[in-house]
LUMLOVO-125892 format. One line per field, with one value per residue (C-alpha): residue number from 0; chain; x, y, z. Coordinates in steps of 0.25 Angstrom, whole numbers. Each point is the difference from the previous one (the first is absolute). Example, Ala and Ser with C-alpha at 12.3 -4.5 7.8 and 13.67 -1.06 7.14 Angstrom:
k: c(0, 1) $
c: c(A, A) $
east: c(49, 6) $
north: c(-18, 14) $
up: c(31, -2) $
***
This chain:
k: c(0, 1, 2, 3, 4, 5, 6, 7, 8, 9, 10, 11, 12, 13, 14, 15, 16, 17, 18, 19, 20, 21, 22, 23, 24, 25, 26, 27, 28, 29, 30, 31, 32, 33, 34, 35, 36, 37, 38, 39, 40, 41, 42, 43, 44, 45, 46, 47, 48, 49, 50, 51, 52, 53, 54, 55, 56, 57, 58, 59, 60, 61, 62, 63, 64, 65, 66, 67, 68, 69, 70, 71, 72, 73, 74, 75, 76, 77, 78, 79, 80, 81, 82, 83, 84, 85, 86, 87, 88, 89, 90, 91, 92, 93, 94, 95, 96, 97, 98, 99, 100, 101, 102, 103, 104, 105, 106, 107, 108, 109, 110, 111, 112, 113, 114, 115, 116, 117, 118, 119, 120, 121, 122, 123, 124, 125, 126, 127, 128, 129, 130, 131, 132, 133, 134, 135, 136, 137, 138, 139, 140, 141, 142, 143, 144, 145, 146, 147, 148, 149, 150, 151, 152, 153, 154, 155, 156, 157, 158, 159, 160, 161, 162, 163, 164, 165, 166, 167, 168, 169, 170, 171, 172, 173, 174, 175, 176, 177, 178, 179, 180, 181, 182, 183, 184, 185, 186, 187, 188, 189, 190, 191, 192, 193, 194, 195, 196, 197, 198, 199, 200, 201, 202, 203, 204, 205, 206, 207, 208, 209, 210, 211, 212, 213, 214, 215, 216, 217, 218, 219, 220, 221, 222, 223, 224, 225, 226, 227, 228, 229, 230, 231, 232, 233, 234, 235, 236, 237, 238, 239, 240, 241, 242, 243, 244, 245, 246, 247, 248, 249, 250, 251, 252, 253, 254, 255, 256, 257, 258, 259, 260, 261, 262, 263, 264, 265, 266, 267, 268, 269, 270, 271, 272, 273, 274, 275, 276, 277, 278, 279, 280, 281, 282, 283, 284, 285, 286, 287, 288, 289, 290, 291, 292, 293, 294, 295, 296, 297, 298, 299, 300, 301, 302, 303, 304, 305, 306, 307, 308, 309, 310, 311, 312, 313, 314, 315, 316, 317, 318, 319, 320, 321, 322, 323, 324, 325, 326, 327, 328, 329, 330, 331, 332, 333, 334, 335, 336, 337, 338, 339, 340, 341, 342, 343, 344, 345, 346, 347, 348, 349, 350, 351, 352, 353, 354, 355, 356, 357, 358, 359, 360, 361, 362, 363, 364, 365, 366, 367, 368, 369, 370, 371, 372, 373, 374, 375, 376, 377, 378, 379, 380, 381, 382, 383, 384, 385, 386, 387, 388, 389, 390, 391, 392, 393, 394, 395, 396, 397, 398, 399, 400, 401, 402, 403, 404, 405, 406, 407, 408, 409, 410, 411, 412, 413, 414, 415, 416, 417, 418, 419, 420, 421, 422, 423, 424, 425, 426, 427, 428, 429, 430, 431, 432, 433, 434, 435, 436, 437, 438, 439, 440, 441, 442, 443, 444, 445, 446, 447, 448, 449, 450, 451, 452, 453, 454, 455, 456, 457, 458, 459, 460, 461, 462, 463, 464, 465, 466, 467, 468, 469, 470, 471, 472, 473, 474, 475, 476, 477, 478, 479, 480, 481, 482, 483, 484, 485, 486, 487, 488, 489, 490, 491, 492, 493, 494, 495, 496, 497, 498, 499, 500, 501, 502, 503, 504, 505, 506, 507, 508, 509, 510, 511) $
c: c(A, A, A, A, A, A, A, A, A, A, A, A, A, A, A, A, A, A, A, A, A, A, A, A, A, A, A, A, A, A, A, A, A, A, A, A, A, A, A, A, A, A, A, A, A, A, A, A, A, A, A, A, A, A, A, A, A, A, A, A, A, A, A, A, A, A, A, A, A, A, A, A, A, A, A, A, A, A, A, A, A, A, A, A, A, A, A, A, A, A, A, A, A, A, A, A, A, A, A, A, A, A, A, A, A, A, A, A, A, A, A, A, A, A, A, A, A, A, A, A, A, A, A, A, A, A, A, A, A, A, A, A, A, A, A, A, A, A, A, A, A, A, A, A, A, A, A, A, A, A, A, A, A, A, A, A, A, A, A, A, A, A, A, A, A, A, A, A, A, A, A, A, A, A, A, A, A, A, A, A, A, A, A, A, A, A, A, A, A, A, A, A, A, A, A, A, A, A, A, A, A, A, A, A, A, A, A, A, A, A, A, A, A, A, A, A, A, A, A, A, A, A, A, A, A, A, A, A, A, A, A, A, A, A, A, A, A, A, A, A, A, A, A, A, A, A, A, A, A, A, A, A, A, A, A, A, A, A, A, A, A, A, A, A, A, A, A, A, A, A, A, A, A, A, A, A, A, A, A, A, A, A, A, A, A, A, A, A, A, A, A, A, A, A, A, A, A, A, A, A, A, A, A, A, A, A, A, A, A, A, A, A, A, A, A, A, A, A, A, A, A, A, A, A, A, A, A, A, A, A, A, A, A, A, A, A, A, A, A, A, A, A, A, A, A, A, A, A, A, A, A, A, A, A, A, A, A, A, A, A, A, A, A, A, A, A, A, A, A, A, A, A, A, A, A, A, A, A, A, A, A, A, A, A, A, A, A, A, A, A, A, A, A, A, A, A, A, A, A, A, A, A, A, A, A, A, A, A, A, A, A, A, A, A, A, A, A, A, A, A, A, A, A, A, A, A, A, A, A, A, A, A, A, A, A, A, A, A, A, A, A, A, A, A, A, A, A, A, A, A, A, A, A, A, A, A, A, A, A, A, A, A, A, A, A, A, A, A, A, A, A, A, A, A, A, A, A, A, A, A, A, A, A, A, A, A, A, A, A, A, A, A, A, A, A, A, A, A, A, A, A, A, A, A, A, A, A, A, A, A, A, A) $
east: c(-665, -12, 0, 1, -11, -9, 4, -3, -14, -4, 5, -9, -11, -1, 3, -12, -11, -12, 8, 1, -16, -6, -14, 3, -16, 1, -14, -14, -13, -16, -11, -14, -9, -16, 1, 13, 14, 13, 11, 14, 14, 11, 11, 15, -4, -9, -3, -4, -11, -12, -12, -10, -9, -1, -12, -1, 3, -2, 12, 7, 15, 8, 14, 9, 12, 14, -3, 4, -10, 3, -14, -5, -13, -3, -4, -9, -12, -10, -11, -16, 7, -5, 17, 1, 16, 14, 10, 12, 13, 11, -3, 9, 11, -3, -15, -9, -13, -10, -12, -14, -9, -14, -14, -7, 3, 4, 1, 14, 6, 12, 10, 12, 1, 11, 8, -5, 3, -3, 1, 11, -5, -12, -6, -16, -7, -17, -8, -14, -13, -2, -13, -4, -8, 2, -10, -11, 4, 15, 7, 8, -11, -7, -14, -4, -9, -15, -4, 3, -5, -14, 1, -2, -9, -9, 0, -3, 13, 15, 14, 10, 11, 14, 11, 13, 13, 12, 13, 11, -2, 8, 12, 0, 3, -1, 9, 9, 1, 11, 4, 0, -11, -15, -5, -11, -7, -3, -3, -9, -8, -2, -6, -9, -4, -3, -9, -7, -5, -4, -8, -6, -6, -5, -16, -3, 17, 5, 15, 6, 15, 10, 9, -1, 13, 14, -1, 1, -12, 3, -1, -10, -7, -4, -8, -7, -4, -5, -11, -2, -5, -8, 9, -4, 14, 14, 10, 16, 7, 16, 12, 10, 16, 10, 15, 1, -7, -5, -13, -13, -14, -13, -1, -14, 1, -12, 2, 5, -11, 12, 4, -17, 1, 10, -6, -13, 6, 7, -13, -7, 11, 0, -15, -2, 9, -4, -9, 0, -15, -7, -11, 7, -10, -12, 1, 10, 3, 9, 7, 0, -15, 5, 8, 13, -3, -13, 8, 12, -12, -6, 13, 6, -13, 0, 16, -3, -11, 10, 10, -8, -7, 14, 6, -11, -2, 17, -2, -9, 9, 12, -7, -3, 14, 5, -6, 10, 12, 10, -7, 12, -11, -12, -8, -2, 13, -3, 8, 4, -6, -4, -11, -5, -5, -14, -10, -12, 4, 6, 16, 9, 15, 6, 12, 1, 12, 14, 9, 13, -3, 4, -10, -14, 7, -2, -15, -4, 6, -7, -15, -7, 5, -4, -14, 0, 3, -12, -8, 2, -2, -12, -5, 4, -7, -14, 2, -1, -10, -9, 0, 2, -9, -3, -13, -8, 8, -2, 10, -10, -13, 6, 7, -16, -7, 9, 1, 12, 0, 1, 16, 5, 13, 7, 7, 13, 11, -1, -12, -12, -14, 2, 13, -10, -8, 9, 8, -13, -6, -12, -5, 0, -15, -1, 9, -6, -13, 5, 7, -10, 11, -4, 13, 13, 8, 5, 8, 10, -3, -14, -9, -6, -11, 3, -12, -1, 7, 13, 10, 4, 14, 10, 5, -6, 10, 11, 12, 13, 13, 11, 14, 10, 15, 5, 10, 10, -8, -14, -8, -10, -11, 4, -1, -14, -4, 5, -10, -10, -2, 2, 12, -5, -3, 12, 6, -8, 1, 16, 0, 8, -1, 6, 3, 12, 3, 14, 4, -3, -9, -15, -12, -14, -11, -13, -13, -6) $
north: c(-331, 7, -9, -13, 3, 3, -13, -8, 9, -3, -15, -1, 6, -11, -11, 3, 8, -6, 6, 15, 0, -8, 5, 1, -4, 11, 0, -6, 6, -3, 9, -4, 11, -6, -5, -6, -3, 8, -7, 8, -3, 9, -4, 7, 0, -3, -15, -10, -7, -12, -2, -12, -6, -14, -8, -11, 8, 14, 7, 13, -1, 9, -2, 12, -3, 2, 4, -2, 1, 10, 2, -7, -5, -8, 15, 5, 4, -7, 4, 1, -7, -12, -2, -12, 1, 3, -9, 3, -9, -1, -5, -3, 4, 15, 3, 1, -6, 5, -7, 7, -12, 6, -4, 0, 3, 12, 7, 6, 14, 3, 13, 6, 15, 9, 7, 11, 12, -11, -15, -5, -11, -10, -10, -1, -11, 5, -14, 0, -8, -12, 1, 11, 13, 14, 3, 11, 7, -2, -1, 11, 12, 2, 5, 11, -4, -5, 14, 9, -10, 2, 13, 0, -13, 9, 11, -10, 6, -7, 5, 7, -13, 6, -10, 4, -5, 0, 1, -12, -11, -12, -3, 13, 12, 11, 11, 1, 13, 8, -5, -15, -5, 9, -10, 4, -12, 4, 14, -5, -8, 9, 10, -10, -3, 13, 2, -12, 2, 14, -3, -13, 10, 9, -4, -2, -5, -15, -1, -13, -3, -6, -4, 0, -5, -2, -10, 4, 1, -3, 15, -7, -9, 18, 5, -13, -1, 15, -5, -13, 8, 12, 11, 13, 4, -4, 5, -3, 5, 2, 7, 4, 2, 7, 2, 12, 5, 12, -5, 0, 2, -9, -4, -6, -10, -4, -9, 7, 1, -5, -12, -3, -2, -10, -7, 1, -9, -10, -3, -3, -8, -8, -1, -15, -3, 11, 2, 16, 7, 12, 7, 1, 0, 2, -15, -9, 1, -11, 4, -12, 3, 10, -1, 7, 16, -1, -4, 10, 11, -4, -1, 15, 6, -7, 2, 17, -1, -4, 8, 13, -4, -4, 14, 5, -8, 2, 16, 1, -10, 9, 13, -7, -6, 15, 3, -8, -3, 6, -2, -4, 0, 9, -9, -15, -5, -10, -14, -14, -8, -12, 1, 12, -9, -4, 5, 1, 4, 16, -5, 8, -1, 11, 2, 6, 5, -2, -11, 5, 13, -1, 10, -5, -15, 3, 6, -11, -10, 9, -6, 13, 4, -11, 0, 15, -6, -9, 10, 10, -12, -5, 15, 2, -14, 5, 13, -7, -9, 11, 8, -13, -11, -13, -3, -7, 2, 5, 14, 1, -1, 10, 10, 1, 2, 8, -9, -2, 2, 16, 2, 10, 9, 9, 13, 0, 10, 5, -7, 9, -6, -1, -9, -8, -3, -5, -9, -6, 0, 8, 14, 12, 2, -13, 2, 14, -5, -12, 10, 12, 10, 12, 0, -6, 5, -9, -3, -6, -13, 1, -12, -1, -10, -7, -4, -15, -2, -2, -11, 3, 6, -10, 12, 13, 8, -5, -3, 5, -4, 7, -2, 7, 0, -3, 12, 0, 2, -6, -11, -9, 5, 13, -2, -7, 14, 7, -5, -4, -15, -11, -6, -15, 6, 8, -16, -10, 11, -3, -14, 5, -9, 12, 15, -1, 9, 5, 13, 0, -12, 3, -2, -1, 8, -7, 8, 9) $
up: c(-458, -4, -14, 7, 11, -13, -4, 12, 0, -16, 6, 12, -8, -11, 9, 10, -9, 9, 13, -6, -6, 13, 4, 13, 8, 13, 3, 0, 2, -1, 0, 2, -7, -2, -12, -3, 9, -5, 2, -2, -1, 0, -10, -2, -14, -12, 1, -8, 5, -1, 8, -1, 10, 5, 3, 15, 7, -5, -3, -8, -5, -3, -7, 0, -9, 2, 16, 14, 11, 14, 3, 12, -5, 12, 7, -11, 5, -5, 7, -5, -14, -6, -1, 11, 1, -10, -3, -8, -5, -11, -12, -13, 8, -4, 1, 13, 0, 8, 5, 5, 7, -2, 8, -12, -15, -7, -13, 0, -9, 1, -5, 3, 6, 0, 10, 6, 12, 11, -7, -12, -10, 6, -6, 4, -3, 4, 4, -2, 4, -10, -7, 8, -5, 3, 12, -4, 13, 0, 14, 0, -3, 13, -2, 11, 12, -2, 7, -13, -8, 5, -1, -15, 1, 7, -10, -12, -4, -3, 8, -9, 0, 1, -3, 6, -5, 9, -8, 0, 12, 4, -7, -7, 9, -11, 3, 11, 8, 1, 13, -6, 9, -4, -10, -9, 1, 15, -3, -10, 7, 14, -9, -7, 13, 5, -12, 2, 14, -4, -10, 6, 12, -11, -4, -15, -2, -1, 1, -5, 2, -10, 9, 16, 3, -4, -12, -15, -9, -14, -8, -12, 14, 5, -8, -1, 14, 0, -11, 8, 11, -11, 3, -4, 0, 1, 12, -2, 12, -1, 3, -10, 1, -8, -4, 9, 13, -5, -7, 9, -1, -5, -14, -5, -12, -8, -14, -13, -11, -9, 9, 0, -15, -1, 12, -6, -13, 10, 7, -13, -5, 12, 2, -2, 13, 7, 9, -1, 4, -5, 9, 15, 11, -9, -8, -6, -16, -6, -12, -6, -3, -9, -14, 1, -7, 11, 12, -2, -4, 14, 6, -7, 7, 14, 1, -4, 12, 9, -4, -1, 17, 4, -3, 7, 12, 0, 0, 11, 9, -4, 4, 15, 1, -3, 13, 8, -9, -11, -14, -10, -12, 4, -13, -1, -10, -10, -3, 0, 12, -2, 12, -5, -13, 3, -10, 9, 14, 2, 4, 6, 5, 13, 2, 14, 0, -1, 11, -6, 5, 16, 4, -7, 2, 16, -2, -9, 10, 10, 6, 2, -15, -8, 8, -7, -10, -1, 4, -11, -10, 6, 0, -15, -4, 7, -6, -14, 3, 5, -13, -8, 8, -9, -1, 10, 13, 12, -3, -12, 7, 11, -10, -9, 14, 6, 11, 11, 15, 5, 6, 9, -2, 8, -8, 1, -2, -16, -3, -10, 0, -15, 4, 9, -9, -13, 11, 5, -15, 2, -4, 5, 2, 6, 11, 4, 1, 9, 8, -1, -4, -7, -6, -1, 14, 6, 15, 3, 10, -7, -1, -13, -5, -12, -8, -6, -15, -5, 6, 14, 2, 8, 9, 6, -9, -10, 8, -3, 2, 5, 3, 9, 0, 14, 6, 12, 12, -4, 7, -5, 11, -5, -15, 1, 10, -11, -11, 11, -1, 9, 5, -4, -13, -4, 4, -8, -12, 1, 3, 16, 10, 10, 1, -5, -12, -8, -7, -14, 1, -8, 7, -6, 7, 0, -3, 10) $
***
């Protein structure tokens, strides 16, 4: 029995090869991002595929061998696409054709991606502008308000241009939490956010943004955009995810020096087709103005600059972060990233924790902890700009004249005056005269004067963290009377929408 139902199997199989290898077509989507559309369709399989365009009117086609459509193309939303509707029909008998009726003409790209935690095989076919050039200000990096840009004006003296990369977007979710639904991407950019309205309320700082919204940016299209805008460093938010849930904490990446030597060779080898820049904010250098030992000398030196301020702007971020979050690598690591590859612009990749691990998964999908989050890196990227300002900005004219507006802090419980003053970067003399203390006592509830200098801190006092284990018995108003903070607090810290609680459940407890 078993024989002849083998048979009939090795029968059916070689009489219908086209049924058993069909690309089965479940889905189709588009995605509008500034500067091109993404068009994505989700296959059973790896297909084979042709896409050409045809002319009065404009149209895109797509053939997908050996394929049987199940998508409902007629609902695609096609909304703020130059995509005007989808039609699809049989074709050869075996292949599906699909067609894309376009207000205006396109340049299409097309590839195939593979499966990941949340998608199988797709096909994505990227449609962009005819005859059209990058934008000097692309659409996606939003500038900060007119008000912080005077501010510098004023002063003869430029913002600090902060470009912040949110991780993944669109069609590519990143990793997938442990619970199937947190996605990295969404992580990524609410704390790329959070950076960005920070910094753009901070005088003498201009963020700029990658990506504001859910569509992919190309990885090599990145860095790019950050020297478009003349950043002065290079910001890649993430999250990571691992085979087990027990690895946590933030890990900060800048580019391997070995890494920076082959891509060194790559940029001179390519430098006829490329249009690859040295000089960042202070000037644009071609290298194909150079012959080729010059430009990879110049390239060796700019990359090692880089290299050498990425591990140092990536320390003092680290040493903030370490304030509000478990450090799995208290150094910046070295590797392969290809947006940590520009040779002019300090870049740097942070993990902010791991989504496989249920526990950091819930405070990175927390609000209240990824604005910590930002918080901490926006205190770590001022911290390195004070000691290290480039030349002509507004940090650097403040840091030389010892400028900066008095603030005010009230001691709290374990605090030194020698404490004070390395939190608020400034000395010891300084802040007994602006206090006129005789020595360095110090009370509790206290209010001190802070003198002018160094970056402002983003909070009275470092906040901590803290969790708590729920036992029999306990209530949520009594947990947050317990560590004395809010009700509404201890909530939004846990993502509660009521008082409800169970035993063993872990609570973070927001900063005092």
């Amino acid at each position: 029995m078993q024989t002849a139902m083998l048979q009939l199997w090795l029968c059916a199989a070689l009489l219908f090869p086209a049924l058993a290898q069909a690309g089965d077509i479940r889905d189709l989507r588009v995605w509008r991002s500034p500067d091109y559309t993404r068009v994505v369709i989700d296959v059973d399989s790896r297909v084979e595929y042709s896409v050409f365009v045809l002319e009065n009117p404009h149209r895109v086609v797509i053939d997908v061998a050996d394929s049987r459509m199940f998508a409902d193309v007629a609902r695609v939303d096609l909304a703020d696409s130059p995509v005007r509707s989808v039609r699809s029909a049989a074709r050869n008998q075996s292949d599906t054709r699909i067609v894309l009726d376009m207000d205006n003409p396109v340049n299409p790209s097309s590839f195939s991606l593979p499966p990941n935690a949340e998608f199988g095989d797709r096909l994505v076919v990227d449609l962009y502008d005819l005859g059209t050039e990058p934008p000097a200000q692309p659409a996606e990096i939003t500038p900060s308000s007119p008000a912080e840009r005077q501010t510098a004006v004023a002063s003869s003296q430029r913002n600090i241009v902060i470009a912040i990369d949110a991780g993944h977007g669109g069609d590519d979710p990143g990793a997938i939490g442990y619970d199937g639904r947190i996605r990295e991407k969404d992580v990524a950019l609410a704390i790329s956010r959070a950076v960005y309205e920070r910094l753009r309320n901070i005088p003498g700082y201009e963020p700029v943004m990658i990506r504001q919204g859910d569509y992919y940016v190309r990885l090599q299209q990145r860095p790019q955009l950050a020297r478009q805008n003349r950043a002065d460093i290079f910001l890649s938010i993430h999250a990571d995810s691992f085979s087990t849930s027990r690895a946590e904490g933030v890990t900060v990446y800048a580019l391997s020096q070995t890494i920076a030597e082959d891509e060194n060779i790559r940029r001179v080898a390519e430098k006829e087709n490329s249009a690859d820049l040295l000089g960042g904010v202070s000037g644009d250098t071609s290298l194909k103005n150079f012959e080729d030992d010059l430009a990879l000398t110049l390239l060796d030196l700019s990359m090692a600059w880089s290299i050498e301020q990425s591990v140092a702007a990536g320390s003092y971020i680290l040493n903030a972060l370490g304030t509000v979050a478990k450090l799995r690598r208290d150094e910046p690591q070295q590797g392969n990233l290809w947006v940590l590859r520009s040779p002019d612009i300090p870049s740097l990749l942070i993990e902010t924790g791991y989504l496989s691990n249920p526990t950091e998964a819930r405070r990175l999908n927390s609000g209240d902890y990824q604005r910590r989050l930002a918080d901490a890196i926006v205190q770590g990227v001022m911290n390195y700009f004070y000691e290290r300002p480039p030349e002509g900005t507004l940090v650097a004219w403040q840091k030389s004249n010892n400028q900066g507006p008095d603030r005010h802090y009230v001691v709290q419980r374990g605090d030194s005056l020698s404490l004070i003053a390395q939190r608020h970067n400034v000395n010891m003399a300084q802040l007994r005269a602006a206090n006129k203390l005789s020595g360095d006592i110090v009370q509790l509830g206290q209010t001190l004067t802070i003198p002018g200098g160094g970056p402002a801190p983003l909070a009275a006092a470092p906040p901590v963290v803290s969790e708590h284990t729920i036992s029999r018995g306990e209530t949520l108003s009594g947990i947050a009377e317990q560590y004395r903070v809010s009700l509404s607090r201890l909530r939004e810290a846990n993502d509660l929408r009521n008082d409800t609680i169970r035993i063993g459940q872990v609570l973070l407890i927001p900063a005092l």
